[in-house]
N, C-alpha and C positions, 0 to 999 in steps of 0.2 A: 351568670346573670340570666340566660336564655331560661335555664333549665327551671330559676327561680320565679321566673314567669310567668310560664306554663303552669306552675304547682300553683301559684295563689291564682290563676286564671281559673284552672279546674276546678279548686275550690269555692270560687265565687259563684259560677254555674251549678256547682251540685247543691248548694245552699240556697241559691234562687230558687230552685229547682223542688225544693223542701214544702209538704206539705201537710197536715193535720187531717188525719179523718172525724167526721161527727157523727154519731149515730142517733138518732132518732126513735126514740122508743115511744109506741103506745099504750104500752100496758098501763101507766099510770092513768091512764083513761079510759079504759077499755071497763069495770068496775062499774061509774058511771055513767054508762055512754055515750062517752062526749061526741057529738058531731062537729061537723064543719060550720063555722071558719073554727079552726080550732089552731093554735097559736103556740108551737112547742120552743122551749130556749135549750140548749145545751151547749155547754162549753165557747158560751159567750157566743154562738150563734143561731138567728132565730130565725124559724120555716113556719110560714104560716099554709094551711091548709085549706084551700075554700072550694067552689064549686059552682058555676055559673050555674049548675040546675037550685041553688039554694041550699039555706040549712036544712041540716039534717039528712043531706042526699047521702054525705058518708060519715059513717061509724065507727066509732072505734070498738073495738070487743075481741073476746077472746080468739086465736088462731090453731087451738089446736085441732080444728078439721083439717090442714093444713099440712103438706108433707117438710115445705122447705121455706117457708114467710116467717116460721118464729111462735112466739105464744104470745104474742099479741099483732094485731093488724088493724089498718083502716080501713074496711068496705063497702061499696054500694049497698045501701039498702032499701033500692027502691026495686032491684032485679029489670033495669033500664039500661039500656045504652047512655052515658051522663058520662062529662069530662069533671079529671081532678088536676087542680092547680097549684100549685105551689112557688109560692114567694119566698127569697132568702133578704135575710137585712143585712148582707155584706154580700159581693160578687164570688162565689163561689168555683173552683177549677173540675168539678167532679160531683158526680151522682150514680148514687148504686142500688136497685131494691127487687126484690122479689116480688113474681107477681102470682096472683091464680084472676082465669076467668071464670064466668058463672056456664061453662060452655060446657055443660058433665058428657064426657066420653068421647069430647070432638075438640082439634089442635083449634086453637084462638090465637092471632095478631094483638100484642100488646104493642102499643105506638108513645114515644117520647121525644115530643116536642121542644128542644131548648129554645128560651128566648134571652135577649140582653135586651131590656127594656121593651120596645114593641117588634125588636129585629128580631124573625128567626137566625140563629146562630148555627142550627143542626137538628136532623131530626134522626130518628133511630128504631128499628122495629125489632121485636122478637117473636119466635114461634112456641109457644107453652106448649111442653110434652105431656100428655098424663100422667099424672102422678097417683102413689098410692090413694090419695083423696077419691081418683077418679072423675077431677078436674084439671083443667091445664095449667102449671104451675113454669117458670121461671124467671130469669135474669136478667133483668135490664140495665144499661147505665148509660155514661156517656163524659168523655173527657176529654178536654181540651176548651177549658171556658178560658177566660171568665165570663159567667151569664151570670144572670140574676130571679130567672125565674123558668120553671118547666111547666109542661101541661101534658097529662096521660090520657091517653084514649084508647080503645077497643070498640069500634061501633059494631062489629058484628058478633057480639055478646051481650047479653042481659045482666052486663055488671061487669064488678070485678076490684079483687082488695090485695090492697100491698101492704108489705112488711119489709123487715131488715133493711130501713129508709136510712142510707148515709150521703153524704156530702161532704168534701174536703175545699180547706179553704190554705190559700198561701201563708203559711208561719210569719208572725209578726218578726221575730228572731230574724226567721229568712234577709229579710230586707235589710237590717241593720247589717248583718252580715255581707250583705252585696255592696251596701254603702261602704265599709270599713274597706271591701277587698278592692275597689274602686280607687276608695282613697290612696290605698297603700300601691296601687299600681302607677297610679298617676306619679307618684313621687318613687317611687324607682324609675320611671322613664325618667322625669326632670331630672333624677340625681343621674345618670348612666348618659344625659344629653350634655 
């Protein structure tokens, strides 16, 4: 009975535990340059993009200057120090994106802000290497939400555009799953009491 315990315990927890990534693409924007707020949906989850410097501060457009962002990105294009925001319409556990600054031949500080509503929740820095571009290019992310929205910055660069944007949210399944193994634990204890 212990032993049968343990197994739907474990199971419940790796099922909680279960999560979807989403990825975000701009190419379908990039075409006609959409700027900010600009409002992307996939797989039933929606990232709005905006910019307290206003429209148009960032771009969507092609990425192949780009060693490691993708073939498409969203960039400053105003070549300003200017922060990007991003809202999600469900609470999100995870965020992952490539960066480049506008810093040609010198390492840039990309900074990621998480918020849950107006709480910061955590914040997170990376050092962009030069990349073949001969701009500083990499990785940011950050795990352990749920938040609800981030904010990027880099004030000591004249810009700066990200790509390969994902986000993973907790599997609707998941919970049903936690529910059932719940259920079925409570009633092996009653039935074992």
């Amino acid at each position: 009975m212990t032993r049968l315990f343990l197994a739907v315990s474990l199971s419940v927890v790796t099922a909680a535990t279960a999560a979807r990534a989403t990825t975000f693409d701009f190419g379908p924007y990039a075409p006609t340059n959409g700027t900010v707020p600009l409002v992307i949906t996939n797989d039933g989850l929606t990232a709005t993009f905006s910019s307290p410097s206003g429209p148009q501060s960032f771009i969507a457009e092609d990425g192949s200057a780009f060693s490691t962002l993708g073939s498409s990105v969203l960039a400053d294009d105003n070549f300003v120090p200017e922060e990007l925001d991003v809202s999600f319409g469900a609470p999100v556990r995870s965020v992952w994106l490539a960066f480049a600054t506008n810093d040609f031949g010198s390492p840039s500080t990309m900074t990621l802000t998480v918020l849950d509503g107006a709480t910061v929740a955590g914040t997170v820095s990376a050092i962009g290497a030069i990349a073949n571009s001969g701009l500083p290019e990499g990785v940011l992310g950050f795990s352990g939400g749920p938040f609800t929205s981030i904010a990027l910055t880099d004030p000591e660069s004249a810009g700066f555009a990200i790509g390969q944007f994902s986000a993973s949210v907790p599997e609707p399944a998941s919970l049903a799953i936690l529910a059932a193994g719940l259920i079925g634990i409570a009633a092996l204890r009653r039935r074992a009491a």
